[in-house]
C-alpha positions in Angstrom: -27.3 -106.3 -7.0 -24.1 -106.6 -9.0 -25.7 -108.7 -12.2 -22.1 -110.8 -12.4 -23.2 -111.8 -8.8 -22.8 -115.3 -8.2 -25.6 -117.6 -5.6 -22.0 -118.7 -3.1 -20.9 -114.8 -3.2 -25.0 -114.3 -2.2 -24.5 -117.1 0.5 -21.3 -115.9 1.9 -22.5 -112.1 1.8 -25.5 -113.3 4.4 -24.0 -115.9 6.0 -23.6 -114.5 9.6 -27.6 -114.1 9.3 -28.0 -118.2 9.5 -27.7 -121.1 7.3 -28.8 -120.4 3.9 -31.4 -123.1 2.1 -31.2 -121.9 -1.4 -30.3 -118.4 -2.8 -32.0 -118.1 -6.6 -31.1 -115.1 -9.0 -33.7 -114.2 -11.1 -33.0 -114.4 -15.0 -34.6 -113.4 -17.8 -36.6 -116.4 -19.5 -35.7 -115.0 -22.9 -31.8 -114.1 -22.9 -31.2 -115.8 -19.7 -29.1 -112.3 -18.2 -29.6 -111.8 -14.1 -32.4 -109.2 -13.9 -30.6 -107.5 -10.8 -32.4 -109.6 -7.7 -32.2 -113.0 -5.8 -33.8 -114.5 -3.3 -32.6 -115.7 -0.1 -34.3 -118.9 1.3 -33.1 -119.2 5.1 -33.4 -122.4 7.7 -34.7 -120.0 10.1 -37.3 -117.3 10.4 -35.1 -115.6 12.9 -32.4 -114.8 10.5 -34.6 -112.9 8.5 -34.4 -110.0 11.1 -30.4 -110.5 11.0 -30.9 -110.4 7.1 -32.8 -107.3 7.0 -30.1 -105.7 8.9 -27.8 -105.6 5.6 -30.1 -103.8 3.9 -27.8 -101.0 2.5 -24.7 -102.7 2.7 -22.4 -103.0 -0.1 -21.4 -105.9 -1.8 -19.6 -105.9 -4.9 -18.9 -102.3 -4.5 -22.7 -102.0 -5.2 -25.6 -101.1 -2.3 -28.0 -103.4 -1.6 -31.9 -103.1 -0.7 -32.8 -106.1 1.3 -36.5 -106.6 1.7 -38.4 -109.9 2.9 -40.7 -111.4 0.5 -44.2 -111.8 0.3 -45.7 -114.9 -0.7 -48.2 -114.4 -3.8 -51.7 -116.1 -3.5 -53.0 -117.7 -6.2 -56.3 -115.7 -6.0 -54.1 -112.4 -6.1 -53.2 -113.5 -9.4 -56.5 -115.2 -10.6 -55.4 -118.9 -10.5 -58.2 -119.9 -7.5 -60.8 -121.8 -9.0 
């Protein structure tokens, strides 16, 4: 993703997929630049197939790879006690 992307261009790119919750773009926590991904929060688990249909498309005269997250469990990263 373009890394002068903004979270509304984000929104507006998917927003024939369904209504957006919350679109974050990852930074770096040291110098605060866009790493070069978001995430895409959606009202509706049926726009994630919609969603996944973009994957490729351009936007910002850039390709995008569109894949659904995976949620990270905390004994996959040794927090379960």
């Amino acid at each position: 993703m373009d890394y002068g992307a903004t979270a509304e261009e984000l929104e507006q790119h998917f927003h024939g997929c369904g209504a957006v919750n919350r679109v974050t773009i990852q930074c770096n926590k040291f110098d605060g630049h866009p790493k070069g991904f978001a995430y895409i929060e959606f009202s509706d688990k049926d726009s994630v197939p919609l969603a996944m249909a973009l994957d490729e498309s351009l936007f910002r005269g850039r390709q995008l790879k569109v894949r659904q997250a995976t949620p990270i469990l905390l004994f996959e990263i040794g927090l379960l006690f």
